[in-house]
C-alpha positions in Angstrom: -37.4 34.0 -8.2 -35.7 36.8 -8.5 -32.1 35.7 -8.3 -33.2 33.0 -10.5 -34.1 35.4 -13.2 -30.8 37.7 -12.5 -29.1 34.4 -13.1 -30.4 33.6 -16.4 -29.9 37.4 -17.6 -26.4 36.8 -16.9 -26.2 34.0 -19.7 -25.3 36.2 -22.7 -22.3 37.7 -20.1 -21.1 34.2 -19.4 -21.2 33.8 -23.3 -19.1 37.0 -23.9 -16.8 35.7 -21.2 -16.2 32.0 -22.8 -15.2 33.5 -25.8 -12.5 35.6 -24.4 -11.5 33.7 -21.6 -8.9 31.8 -23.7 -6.6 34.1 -22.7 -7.3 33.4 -18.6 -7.8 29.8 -16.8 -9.0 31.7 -14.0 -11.7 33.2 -16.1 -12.7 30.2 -17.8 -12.8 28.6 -14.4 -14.8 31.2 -13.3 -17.5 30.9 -16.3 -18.3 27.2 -15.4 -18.8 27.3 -12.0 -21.1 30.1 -12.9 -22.6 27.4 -15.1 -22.8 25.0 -12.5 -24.6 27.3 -9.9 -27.3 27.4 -12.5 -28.4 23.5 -11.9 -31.4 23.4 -9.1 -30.5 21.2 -6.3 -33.4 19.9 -5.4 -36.0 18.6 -8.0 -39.1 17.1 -6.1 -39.2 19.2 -3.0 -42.3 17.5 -1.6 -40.2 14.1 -1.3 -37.2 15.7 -0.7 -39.2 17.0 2.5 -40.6 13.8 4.2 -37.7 11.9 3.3 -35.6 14.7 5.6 -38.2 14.1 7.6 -37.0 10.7 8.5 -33.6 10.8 8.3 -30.7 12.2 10.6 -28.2 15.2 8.7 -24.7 15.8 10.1 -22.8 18.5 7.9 -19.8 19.9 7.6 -17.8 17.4 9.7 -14.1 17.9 9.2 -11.9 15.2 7.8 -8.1 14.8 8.4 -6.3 16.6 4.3 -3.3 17.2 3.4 -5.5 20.1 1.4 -8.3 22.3 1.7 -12.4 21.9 1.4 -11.7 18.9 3.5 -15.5 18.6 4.6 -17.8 15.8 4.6 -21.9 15.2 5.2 -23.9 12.5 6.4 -27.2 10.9 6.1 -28.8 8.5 7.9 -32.0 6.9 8.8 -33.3 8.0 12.4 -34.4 3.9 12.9 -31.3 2.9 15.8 -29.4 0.9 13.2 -26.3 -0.4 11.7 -25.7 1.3 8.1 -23.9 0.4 5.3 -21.8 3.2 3.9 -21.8 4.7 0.7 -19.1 7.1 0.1 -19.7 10.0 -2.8 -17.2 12.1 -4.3 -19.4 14.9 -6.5 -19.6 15.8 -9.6 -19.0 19.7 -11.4 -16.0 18.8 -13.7 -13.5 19.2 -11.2 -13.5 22.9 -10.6 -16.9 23.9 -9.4 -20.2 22.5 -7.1 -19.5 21.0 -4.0 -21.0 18.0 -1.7 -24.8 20.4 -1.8 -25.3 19.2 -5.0 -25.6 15.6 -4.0 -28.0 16.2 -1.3 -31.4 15.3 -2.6 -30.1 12.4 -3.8 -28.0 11.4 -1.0 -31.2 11.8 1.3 -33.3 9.9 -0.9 -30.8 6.9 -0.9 -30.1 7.0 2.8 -33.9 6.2 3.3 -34.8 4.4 0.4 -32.0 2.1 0.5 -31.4 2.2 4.4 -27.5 3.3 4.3 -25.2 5.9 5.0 -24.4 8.3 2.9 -21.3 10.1 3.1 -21.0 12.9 0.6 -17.3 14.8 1.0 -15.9 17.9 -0.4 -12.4 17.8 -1.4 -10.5 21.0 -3.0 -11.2 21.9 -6.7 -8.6 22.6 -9.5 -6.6 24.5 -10.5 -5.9 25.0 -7.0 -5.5 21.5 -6.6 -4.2 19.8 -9.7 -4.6 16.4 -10.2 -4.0 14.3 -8.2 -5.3 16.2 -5.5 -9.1 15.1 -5.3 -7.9 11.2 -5.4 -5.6 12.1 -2.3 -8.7 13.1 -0.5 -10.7 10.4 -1.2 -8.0 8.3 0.4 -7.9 10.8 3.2 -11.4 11.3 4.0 -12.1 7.5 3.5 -9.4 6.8 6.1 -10.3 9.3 8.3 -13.9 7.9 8.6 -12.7 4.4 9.2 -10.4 5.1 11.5 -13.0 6.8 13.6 -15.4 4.0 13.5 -16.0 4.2 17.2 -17.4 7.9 16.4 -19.7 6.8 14.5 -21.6 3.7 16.1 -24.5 3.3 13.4 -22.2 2.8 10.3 -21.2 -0.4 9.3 -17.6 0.0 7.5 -17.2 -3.5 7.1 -19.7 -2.4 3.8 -19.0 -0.1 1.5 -19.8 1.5 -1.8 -18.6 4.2 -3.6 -20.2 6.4 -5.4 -19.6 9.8 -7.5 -21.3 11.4 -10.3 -19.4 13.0 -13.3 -16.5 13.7 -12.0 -16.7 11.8 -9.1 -17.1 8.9 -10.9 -13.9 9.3 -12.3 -12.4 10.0 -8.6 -14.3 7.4 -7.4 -13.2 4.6 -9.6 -10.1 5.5 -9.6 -9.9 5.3 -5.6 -11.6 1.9 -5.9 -8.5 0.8 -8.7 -6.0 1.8 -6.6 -7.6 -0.1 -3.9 -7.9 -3.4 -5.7 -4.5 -3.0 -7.9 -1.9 -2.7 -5.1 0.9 -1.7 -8.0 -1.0 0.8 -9.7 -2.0 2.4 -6.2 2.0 2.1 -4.8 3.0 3.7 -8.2 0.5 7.1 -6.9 1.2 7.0 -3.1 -1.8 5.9 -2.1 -2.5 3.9 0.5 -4.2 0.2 0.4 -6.9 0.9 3.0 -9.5 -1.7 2.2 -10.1 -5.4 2.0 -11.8 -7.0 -0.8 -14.3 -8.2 1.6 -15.3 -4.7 2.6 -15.6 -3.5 -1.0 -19.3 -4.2 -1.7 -19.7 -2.4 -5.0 -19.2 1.0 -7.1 -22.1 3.6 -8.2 -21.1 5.5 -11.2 -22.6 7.9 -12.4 -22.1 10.1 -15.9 -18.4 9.7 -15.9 -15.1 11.0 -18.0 -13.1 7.7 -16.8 -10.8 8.4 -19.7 -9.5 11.4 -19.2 -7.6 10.8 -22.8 -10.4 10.7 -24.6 -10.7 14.7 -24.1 -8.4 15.4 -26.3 -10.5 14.5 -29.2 -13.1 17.0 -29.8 -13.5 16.3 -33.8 -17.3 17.0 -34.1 -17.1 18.6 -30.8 -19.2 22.2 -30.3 -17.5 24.9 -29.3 -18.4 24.9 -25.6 -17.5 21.3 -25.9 -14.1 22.3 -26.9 -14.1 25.1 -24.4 -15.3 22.9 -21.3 -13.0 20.2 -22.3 -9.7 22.1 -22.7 -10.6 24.5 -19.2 -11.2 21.1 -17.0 -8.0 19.5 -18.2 -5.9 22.2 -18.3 -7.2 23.2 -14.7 -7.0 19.3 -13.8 -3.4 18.5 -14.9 -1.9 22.0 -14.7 -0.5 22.7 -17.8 -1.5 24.3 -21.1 -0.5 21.7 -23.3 -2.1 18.8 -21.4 -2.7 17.0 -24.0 1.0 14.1 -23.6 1.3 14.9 -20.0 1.8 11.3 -18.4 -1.1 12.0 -15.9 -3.6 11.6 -18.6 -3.2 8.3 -19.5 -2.8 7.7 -15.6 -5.9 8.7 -14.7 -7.2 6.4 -17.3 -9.7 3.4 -15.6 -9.4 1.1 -18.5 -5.6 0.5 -18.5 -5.8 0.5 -14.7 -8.7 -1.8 -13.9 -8.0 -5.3 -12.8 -10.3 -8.6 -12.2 -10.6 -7.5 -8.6 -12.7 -4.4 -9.0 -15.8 -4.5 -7.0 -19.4 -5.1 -8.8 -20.5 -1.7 -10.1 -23.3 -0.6 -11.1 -22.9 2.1 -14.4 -25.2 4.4 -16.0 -25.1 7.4 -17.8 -27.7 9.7 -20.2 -27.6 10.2 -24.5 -26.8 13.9 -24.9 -23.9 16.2 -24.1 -22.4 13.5 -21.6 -20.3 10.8 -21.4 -21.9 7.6 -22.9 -18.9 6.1 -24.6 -16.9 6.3 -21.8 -19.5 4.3 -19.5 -20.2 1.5 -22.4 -16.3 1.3 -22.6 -15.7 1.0 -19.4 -18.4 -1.5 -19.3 -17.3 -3.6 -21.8 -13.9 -3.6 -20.2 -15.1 -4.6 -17.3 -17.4 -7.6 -18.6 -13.7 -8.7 -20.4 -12.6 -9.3 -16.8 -15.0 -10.8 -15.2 -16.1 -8.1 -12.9 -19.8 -8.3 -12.1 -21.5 -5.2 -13.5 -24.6 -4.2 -14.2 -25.5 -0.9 -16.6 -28.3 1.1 -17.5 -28.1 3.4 -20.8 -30.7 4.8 -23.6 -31.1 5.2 -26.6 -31.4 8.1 -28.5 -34.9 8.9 -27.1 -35.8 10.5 -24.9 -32.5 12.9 -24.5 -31.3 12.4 -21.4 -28.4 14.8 -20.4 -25.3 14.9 -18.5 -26.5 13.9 -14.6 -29.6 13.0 -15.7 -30.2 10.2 -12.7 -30.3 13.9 -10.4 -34.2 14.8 -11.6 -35.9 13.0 -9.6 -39.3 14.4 -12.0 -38.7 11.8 -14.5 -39.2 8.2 -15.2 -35.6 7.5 -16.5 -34.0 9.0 -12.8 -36.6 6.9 -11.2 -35.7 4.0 -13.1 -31.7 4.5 -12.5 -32.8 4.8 -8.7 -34.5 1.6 -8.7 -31.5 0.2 -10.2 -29.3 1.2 -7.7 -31.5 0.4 -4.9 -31.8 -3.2 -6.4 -28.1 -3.2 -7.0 -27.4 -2.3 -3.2 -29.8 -4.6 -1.8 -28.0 -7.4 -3.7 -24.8 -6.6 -2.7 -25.3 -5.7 1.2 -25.5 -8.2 3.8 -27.7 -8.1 7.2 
């Protein structure tokens, strides 16, 4: 209690600090991952608790990277089994939070929808620009395949990947480069998977055009802050704003046919809407089966909102997802 309350007294400082940190990335870096420490990681402790309960927790295993943070979890039901395996790339705008911030959810999934969930860590920016957190995606996701026989109760010949916010973004474009052999030769990154392991994409609250930050007309000022700090840190430079990497990163120009069914969703307020229903829409255009869950204006529903597990709308994207697995998996 009391280092919650310490935390929220430090708000006005974080404040102060966001207003002159546009003279220091390091700062600015430094004032959202304050932010992001603010978010509680676990919202319904009491479920949280007897799903634990039934589930097996490996942490901090160490995946084969090129670059640091290279650490990955997994959960697991306890019942002897053969899991699919959902790979999760998390969230925090690319420089702060860590694989933690998934872990109620991840738990919940591995026992609701009876999979594996393997949440990674990968290095943030600025230490590692762009494309640094997509090379560990590859890396870890090699890693674990190639290990299979480590690992006797998870099926790789099913996957999904998931990510939230950020990870979306990662997370999709993994599963482009993996289904547009061109695009992914053109980044140096290698084709890994088959078509018939790819079982679907979770995405969650992305920024899968990475262009579109650039416009912050309307935008409020932390807007503007958050948005110039992340893709500054992100693509390394200042002036990000023509950088080639930009409209690289984008999913929409990238995306082919052959993209796995996905599942989409994202909240009204502060958050990336647009960019979901875009990518949606692009999506539909080619084919790709996809199915989406958005709101409208009421009730507002933030940036991550499918994370509070204390309200109907999570519950309802949960249900979604466990539906969209379940349709998707095969026994």
């Amino acid at each position: 209690m009391i280092r919650n309350l310490f935390k929220w007294l430090l708000i006005p400082v974080v404040i102060l600090v966001i207003i002159f940190s546009r003279y220091s990335l390091n700062i600015s870096v430094a004032a959202i991952q304050f932010i992001f420490s603010l978010t509680p990681e676990v919202t319904d402790t009491k479920r949280f608790e007897e799903v634990k309960s039934r589930l097996i927790t490996k942490k901090d295993l160490t995946y084969t990277s090129s670059l640091a943070n290279n650490t990955a979890d997994i959960y697991y039901p306890k019942k002897e089994g053969n899991y699919p395996v959902v790979f999760w790339v998390h969230g925090g705008a690319y420089v702060a939070s860590s694989k933690e911030s998934v872990e109620e959810y991840a738990s919940n999934l591995a026992d609701s929808a009876q999979v594996a969930v393997i949440s990674m860590n990968y290095q943030l920016a600025p230490d590692s620009p762009y494309p640094g957190q997509l090379i560990q995606t590859s890396e870890m996701a090699e890693y674990f395949i190639e290990h299979a026989e480590e690992f006797p109760m998870l099926d790789f010949s099913q996957l999904f990947f998931a990510g939230d916010s950020a990870g979306a973004q990662i997370a999709a474009q993994y599963l482009v480069t993996q289904t547009n052999l061109e695009y992914g030769k053109q980044l140096g990154i290698k084709p890994l998977l088959t078509p018939e392991q790819l079982k679907g994409a979770l995405l969650f609250c992305g920024p899968y055009e990475i262009s579109q930050l650039r416009d912050t007309t309307d935008k409020s000022f932390f807007a503007k802050f958050l948005y110039q700090t992340v893709a500054q840190a992100l693509i390394g430079k200042k002036d990000w704003q023509n950088e080639p990497q930009v409209e690289e990163a984008a999913i929409s120009q990238h995306v082919t046919a052959d993209f796995p069914p996905s599942f989409i969703t994202d909240g009204n307020l502060m958050t990336f809407t647009d960019q979901g229903k875009s990518l949606v829409n692009r999506l539909n255009e080619l084919g790709v089966e996809t199915r989406s869950l958005f709101f409208e204006d009421k009730p507002k529903l933030g940036h991550e909102y499918q994370f509070d597990f204390t309200t109907d709308e999570a519950l309802e994207a949960f249900d979604d997802v466990l539906s969209f697995i379940q349709q998707h998996r095969h026994e």
